[in-house]
C-alpha positions in Angstrom: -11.3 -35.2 27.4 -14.4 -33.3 27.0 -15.2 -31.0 23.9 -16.2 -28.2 26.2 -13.1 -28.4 28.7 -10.0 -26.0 27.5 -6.8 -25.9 27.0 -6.0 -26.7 30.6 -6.8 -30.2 30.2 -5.2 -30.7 26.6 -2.5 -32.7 28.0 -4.7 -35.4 28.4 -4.9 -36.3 24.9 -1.2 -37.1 24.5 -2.0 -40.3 26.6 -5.2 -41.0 25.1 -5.5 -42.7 21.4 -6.2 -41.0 18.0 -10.4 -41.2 18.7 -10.2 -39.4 22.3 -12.3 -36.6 21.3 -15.0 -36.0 18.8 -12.8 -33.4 17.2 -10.0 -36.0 16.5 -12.7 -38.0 14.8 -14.2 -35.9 12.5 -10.8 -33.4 11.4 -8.2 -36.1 12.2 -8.5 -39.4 10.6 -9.3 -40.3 6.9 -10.2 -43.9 6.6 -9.3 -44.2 2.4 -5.8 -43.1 2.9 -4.5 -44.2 6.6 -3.2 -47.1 5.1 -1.6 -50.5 7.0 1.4 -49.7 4.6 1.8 -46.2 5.8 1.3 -47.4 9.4 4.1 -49.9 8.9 6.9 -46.9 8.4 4.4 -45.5 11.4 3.4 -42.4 9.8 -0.1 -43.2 10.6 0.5 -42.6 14.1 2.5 -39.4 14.0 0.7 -37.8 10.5 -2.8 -38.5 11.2 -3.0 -35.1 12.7 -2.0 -32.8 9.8 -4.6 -33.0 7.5 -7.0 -32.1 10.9 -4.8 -29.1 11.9 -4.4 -27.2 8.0 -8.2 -27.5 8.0 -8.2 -25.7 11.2 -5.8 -22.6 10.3 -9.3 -21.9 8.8 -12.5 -24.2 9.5 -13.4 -26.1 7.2 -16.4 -26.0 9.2 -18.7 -23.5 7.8 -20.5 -22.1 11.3 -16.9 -22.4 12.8 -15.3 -20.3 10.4 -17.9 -18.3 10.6 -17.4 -17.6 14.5 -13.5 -18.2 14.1 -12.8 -15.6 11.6 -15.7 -14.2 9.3 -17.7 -12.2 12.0 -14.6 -10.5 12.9 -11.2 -10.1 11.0 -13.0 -10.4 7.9 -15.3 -7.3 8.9 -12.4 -5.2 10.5 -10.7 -5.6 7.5 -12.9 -4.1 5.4 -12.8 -7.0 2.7 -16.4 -7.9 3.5 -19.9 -6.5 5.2 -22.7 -8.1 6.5 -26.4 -8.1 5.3 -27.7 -9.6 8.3 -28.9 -7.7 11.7 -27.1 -10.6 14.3 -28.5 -10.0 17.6 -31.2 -7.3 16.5 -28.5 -5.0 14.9 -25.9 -5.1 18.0 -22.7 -7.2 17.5 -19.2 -7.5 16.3 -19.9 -5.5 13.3 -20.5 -2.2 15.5 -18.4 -3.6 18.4 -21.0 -5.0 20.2 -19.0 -8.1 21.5 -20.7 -11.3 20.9 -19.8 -15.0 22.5 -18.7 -15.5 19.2 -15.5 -14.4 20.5 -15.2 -18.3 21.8 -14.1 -19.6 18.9 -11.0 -17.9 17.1 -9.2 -19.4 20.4 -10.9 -22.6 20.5 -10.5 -24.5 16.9 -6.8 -23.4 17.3 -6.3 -24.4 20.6 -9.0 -27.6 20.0 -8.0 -28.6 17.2 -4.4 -27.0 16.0 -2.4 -27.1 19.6 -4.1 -30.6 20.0 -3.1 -31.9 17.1 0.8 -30.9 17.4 0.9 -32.1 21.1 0.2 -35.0 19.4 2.8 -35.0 17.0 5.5 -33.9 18.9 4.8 -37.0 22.0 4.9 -39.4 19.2 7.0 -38.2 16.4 9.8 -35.2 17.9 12.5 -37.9 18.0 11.3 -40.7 15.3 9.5 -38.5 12.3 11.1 -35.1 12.9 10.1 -34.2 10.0 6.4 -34.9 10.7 6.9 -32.9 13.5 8.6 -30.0 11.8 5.5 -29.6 9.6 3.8 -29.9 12.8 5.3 -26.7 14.5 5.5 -24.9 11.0 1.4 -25.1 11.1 1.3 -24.4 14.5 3.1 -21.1 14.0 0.9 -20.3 11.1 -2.0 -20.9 13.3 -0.9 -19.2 16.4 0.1 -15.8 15.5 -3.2 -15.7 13.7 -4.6 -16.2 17.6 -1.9 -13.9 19.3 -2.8 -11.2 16.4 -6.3 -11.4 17.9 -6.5 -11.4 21.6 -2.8 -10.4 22.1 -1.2 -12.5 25.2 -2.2 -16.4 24.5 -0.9 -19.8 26.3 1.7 -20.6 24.6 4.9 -21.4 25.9 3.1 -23.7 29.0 0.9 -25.6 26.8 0.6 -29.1 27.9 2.4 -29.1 30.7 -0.5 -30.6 32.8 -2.7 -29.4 35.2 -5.9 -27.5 34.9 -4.9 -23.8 34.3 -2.3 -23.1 31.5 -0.4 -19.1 32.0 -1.0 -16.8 29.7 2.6 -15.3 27.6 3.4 -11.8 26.6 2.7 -11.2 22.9 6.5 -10.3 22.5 7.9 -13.6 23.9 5.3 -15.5 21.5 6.8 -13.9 18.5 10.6 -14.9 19.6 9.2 -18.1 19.9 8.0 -18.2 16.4 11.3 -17.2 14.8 13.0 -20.0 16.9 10.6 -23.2 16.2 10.1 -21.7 12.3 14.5 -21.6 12.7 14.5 -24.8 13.9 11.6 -26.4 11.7 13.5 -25.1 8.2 17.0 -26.6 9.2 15.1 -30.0 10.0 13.6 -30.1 6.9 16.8 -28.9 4.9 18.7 -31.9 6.4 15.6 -33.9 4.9 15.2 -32.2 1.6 19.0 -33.0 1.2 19.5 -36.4 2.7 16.2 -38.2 2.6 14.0 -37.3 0.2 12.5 -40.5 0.1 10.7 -39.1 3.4 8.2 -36.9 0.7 6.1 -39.9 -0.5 5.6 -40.7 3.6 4.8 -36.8 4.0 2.1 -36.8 1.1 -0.9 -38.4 2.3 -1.1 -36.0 5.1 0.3 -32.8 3.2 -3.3 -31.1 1.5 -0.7 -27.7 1.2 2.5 -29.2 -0.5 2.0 -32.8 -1.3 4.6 -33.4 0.6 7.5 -31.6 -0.7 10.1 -30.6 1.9 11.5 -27.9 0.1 8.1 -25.8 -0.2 7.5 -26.1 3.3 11.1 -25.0 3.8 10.1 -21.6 1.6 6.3 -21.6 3.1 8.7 -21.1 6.7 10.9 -18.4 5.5 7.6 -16.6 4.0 6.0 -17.2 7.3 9.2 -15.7 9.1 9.8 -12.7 6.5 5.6 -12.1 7.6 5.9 -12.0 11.2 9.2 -10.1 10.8 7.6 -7.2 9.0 4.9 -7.2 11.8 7.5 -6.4 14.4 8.7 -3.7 12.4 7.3 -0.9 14.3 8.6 -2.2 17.8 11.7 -3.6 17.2 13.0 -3.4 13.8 16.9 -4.5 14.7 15.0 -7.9 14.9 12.6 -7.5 12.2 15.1 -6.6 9.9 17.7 -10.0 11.1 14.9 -12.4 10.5 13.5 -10.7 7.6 16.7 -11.1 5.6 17.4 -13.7 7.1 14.1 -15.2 5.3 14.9 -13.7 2.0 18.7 -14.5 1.9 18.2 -18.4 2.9 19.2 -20.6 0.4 15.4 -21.7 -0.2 14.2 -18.6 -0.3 10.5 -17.2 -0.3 7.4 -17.9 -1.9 7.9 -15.9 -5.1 5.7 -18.2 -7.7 1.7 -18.1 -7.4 2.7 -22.2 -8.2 4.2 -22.4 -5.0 1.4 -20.6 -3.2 0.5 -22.1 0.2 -3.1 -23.1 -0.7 -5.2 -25.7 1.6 -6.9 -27.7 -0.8 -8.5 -31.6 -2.0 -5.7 -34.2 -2.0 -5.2 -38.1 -1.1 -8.9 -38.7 -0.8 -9.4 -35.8 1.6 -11.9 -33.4 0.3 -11.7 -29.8 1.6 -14.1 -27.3 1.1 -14.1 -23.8 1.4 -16.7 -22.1 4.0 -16.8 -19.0 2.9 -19.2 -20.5 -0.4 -21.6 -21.4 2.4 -21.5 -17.9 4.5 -21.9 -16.2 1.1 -24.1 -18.5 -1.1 -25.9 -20.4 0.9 -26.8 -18.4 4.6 -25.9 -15.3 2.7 -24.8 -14.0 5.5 -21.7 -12.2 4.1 -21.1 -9.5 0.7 -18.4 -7.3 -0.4 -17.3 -4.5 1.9 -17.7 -0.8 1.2 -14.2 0.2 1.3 -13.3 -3.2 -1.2 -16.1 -1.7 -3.5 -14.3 1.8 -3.0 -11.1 1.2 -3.5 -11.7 -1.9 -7.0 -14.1 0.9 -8.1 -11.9 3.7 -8.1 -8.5 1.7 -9.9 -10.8 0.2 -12.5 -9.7 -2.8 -10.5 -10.0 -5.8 -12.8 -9.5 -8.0 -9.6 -14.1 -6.6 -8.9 -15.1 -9.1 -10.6 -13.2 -12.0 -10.2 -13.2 -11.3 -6.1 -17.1 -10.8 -5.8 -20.7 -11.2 -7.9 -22.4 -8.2 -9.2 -25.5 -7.3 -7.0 -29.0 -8.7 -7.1 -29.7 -5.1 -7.6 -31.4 -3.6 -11.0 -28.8 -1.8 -12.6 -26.5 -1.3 -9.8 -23.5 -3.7 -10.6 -21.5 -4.2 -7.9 -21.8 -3.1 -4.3 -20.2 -3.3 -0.7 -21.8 -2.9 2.8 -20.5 -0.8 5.2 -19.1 -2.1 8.5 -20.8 -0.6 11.7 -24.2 0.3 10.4 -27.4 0.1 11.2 -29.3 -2.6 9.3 -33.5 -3.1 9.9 -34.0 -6.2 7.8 -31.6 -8.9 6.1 -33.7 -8.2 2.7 -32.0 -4.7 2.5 -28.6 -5.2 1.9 -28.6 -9.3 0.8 -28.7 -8.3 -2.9 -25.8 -6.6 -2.4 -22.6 -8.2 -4.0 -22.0 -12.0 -2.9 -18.5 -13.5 -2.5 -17.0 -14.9 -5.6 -16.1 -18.3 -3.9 -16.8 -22.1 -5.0 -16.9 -24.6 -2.2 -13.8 -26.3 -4.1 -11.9 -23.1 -4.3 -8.6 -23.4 -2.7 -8.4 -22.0 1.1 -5.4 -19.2 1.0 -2.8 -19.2 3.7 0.2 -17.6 2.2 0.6 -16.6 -1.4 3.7 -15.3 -3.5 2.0 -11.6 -4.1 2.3 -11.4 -0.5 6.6 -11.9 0.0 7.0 -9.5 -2.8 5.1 -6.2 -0.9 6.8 -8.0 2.4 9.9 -7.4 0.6 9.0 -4.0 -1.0 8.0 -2.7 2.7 11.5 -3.8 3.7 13.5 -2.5 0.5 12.1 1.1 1.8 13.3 0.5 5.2 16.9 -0.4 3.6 17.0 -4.0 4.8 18.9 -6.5 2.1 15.6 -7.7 0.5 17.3 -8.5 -3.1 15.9 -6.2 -5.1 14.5 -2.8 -4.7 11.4 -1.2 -3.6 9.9 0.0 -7.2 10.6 -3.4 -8.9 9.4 -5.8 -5.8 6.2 -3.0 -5.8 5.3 -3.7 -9.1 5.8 -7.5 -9.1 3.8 -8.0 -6.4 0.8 -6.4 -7.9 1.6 -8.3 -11.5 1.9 -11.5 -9.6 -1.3 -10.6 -7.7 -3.2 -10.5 -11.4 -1.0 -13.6 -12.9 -3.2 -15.7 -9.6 -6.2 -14.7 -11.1 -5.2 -14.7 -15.2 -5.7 -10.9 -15.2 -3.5 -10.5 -18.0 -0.7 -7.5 -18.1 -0.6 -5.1 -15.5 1.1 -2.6 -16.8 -1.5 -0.3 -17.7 -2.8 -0.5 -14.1 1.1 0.0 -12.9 1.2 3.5 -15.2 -2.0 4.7 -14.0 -0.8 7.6 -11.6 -4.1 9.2 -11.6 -7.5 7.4 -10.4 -8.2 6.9 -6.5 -10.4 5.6 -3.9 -14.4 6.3 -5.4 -16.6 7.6 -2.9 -19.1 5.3 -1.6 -23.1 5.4 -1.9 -25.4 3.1 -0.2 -28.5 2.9 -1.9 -30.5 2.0 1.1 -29.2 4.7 3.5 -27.5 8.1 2.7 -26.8 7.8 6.4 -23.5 5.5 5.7 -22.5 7.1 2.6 -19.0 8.1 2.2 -18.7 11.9 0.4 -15.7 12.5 -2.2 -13.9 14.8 0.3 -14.2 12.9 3.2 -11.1 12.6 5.7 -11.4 8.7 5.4 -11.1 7.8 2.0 -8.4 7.6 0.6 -6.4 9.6 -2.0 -3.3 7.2 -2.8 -2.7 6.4 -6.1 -1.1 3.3 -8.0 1.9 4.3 -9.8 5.0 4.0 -7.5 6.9 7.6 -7.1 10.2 7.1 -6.3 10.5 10.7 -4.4 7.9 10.1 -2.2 8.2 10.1 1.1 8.3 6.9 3.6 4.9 7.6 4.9 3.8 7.8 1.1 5.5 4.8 -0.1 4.4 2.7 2.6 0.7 3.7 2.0 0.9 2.6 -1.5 2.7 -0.7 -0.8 0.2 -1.7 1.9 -3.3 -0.3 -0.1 -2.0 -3.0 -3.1 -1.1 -5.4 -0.7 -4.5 -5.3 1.2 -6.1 -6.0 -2.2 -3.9 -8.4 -3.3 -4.8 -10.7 0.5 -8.2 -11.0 -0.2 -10.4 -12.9 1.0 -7.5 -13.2 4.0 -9.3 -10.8 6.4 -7.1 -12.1 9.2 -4.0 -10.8 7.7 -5.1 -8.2 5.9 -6.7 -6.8 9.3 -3.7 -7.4 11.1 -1.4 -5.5 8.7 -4.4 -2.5 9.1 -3.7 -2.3 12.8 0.0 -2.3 12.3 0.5 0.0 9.9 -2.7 2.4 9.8 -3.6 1.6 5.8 -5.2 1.3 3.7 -7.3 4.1 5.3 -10.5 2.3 5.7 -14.6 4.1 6.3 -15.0 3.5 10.1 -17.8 2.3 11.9 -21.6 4.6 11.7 -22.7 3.0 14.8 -20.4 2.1 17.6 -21.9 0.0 20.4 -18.1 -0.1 22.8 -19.8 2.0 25.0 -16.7 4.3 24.5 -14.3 1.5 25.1 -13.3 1.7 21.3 -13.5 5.6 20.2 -11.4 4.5 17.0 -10.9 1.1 14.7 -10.8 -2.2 16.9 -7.6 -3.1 18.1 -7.9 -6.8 19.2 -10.9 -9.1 20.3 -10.9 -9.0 24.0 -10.3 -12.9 25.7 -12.3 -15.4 25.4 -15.3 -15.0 28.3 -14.7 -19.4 27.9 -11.5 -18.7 29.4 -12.9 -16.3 32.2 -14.9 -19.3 33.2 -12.6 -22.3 32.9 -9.2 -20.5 32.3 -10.0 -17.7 35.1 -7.3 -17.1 37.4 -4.2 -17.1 34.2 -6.4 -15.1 32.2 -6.9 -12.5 34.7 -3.1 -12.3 35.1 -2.8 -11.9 31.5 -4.6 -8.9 31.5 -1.6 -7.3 32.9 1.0 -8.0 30.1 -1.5 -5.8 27.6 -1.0 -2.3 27.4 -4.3 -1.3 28.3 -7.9 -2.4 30.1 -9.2 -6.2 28.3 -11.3 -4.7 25.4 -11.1 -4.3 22.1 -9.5 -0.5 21.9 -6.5 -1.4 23.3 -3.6 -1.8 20.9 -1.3 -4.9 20.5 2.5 -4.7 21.5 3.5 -4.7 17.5 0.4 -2.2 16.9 2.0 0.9 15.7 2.2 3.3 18.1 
């Protein structure tokens, strides 16, 4: 199996052995832990792929994450900006679409879809709970790729030959709910029956340490996620899953302890690619709308998400997304990341389940508790992540909003106090508000609370509409996006390798292949 073939030829691997592929090599195997004792009980065989596929969900790779995620979902998001003027000033940033577009398919489907092949040929019967674990990563992976492009191989995958069919973005999501289903009453059997299994689990598990019964709530949170994102286009089965999440005996994430963090363990070191992007290439700051919206809540989370400027006097400041920039040296002293290589990667944490739930308490769904009080725990579990302190001055504050935005370089991109974009929603939960209101609110603290998670905090953007974020100055679609991007159009990889299924699965979107037109769950 070459690097550079695709998914088409994936099957291959499930014959081959462990070192069939460079990328087996260097994610999959760790010599100081793969042990002859663990390879007795067999593990070694079926669990060698974990570690590989959780530090895919976001490459620990720094120029792969970089392609996979930071030059898109992380700018569309409006988390972060970039200082740097990529291909002469015209790229993802203004909706220029690069080749980068490569590679939020290929580590998933290289290295995730691989790696649970894998699994389930050698461990679906013997280690089914290996291979739960498996498909619960694989789900966590996948809707991240399905959230991007829209229709994706899916359901066909390793089924041989050398062109895999493309699925509709709606059967992928029932898909989800029945392998995460499946996955948490596997591992409930286990948590009850076998718990022995957890010390086999461990070496592999850099999110848990092998603990069945936080994967089982990581699943439900997972569930309760994708539920909400169906919310728009079919919330009879948004709201069955969602409380069906909340209400299972394991429950959700609802303790920053139990947060679902990729991090060091076993002898596996992990680091975190975004120190690099930001540190080291500096090819990444703060976004505009971040700075606007921490500025205006005298947010304390400013300073613990990002690095005051390198800018005399100017504390802390955000680039814009779309603009136009000359030279790297005007806008790389703006505000760098606040990121270690050692900090933890974020996949899922408790803040999040608690606006999940406070999105779905407005709806009337059975979320067990209401909308005020699951409101303001998210935001005080957000602080408790970072040791923020109390929150309740922040709660009560019913007054500030969004600051408008200056850019000391450019008046061209700066953002006036009456603009239509910026926002006016406030902190303080009003119980007669209306839905549109409430929902606002919930998703605006919510958005701040998923940093640096530009992948999901995009995603919840293009369902919902909010946080109302500054659009684009310069737009290089050639009209093909008039508003905020929608989804990354498919991989041109596929086009060459993948052609005649990818040109059918132009048909299941709901518009031409580019980046304006909306996903099935997009609101409408």
């Amino acid at each position: 199996m070459k690097k550079q073939l695709y998914i088409g030829i994936l099957i291959i691997a499930a014959i081959l052995p462990v070192s069939c592929t460079k990328n087996f090599d260097r994610f999959n195997t760790n010599p100081n832990e793969l042990t002859d004792s663990l390879l007795k009980y067999d593990y070694k065989y079926v669990g060698a792929f974990i570690p590989g596929m959780l530090t895919s969900l976001y490459s620990t790779v720094d120029w792969q994450y970089q392609l996979q995620q930071n030059l898109n979902a992380d700018l569309y998001s409006g988390f972060m900006g970039i200082p740097t003027p990529f291909n002469s000033g015209k790229n993802n940033s203004n909706y220029f679409m690069m080749d980068w577009n490569n590679w939020p398919f290929k580590v998933a489907f290289d290295n995730v879809m691989s790696g649970w092949k894998l699994v389930k040929d050698r461990g679906e019967k013997t280690r089914p709970d290996l291979y739960a674990v498996a498909t619960i990563i694989k789900v966590a992976s996948m809707h991240r790729v399905t959230d991007v492009f829209g229709p994706i191989p899916y359901s066909k995958f390793g089924s041989g030959g050398f062109s895999t069919p493309y699925d509709s973005q709606e059967s992928i999501y029932k898909a989800f709910f029945a392998e995460l289903d499946q996955s948490i009453q596997s591992l409930t059997t286990f948590d009850k029956t076998n718990p022995a299994g957890k010390a086999q689990l461990k070496p592999f598990d850099l999110l848990f340490g092998g603990e069945y019964g936080d994967w089982i709530r990581f699943a439900n949170s997972l569930k309760l996620r994708l539920a909400m994102r169906i919310s728009f286009v079919n919330e009879a089965l948004a709201k069955q899953h969602a409380e069906a999440a909340v209400n299972n005996e394991y429950g959700v994430i609802t303790d920053n302890k139990k947060n679902a963090m990729v991090r060091s363990g076993s002898g596996i070191a992990v680091s975190n690619s975004l120190y690099v992007i930001s540190q080291e290439y500096n090819d990444i700051r703060m976004g505009a709308s971040m700075e606007s919206f921490l500025k205006g809540y005298n947010d304390p989370r400013l300073s613990v998400y990002f690095r005051a400027s390198g800018m005399p006097g100017a504390g802390f400041r955000g680039i814009r997304n779309g603009i136009d920039i000359k030279a790297k040296p005007d806008y790389e002293k703006f505000s760098a990341l606040n990121i270690e290589r050692n900090t933890p990667i974020r996949v899922l944490a408790a803040s999040e389940t608690y606006f999940l739930r406070a999105e779905g308490a407005v709806r009337g769904w059975n979320m067990k508790g209401d909308a005020k009080a699951l409101y303001e725990e998210g935001i005080r579990t957000s602080f408790a992540q970072y040791d923020l302190g109390d929150a309740g001055t922040y709660l009560n504050d019913a007054a500030s909003k969004p600051a408008a935005y200056t850019d000391p370089v450019n008046a061209l991109n700066n953002v006036a106090a009456n603009a239509p974009y910026l926002s006016t929603i406030t902190i303080r939960w009003q119980e007669g508000d209306n839905f549109e209101t409430k929902l606002e609110r919930i998703i605006t603290q919510k958005w701040i609370s998923l940093y640096p998670d530009g992948e999901e905090a995009w995603a919840e953007f293009r369902r919902t509409g909010y946080p109302k974020l500054f659009p684009v100055v310069v737009n290089y679609s050639g009209g093909s996006i008039p508003g905020f991007i929608n989804r990354l159009p498919f991989p041109p990889d596929e086009y060459k390798n993948n052609k005649d299924e990818v040109t059918k699965a132009a048909t299941l979107l709901n518009g031409p292949d580019n980046g304006g037109t909306r996903l099935w769950w997009g609101r409408p």
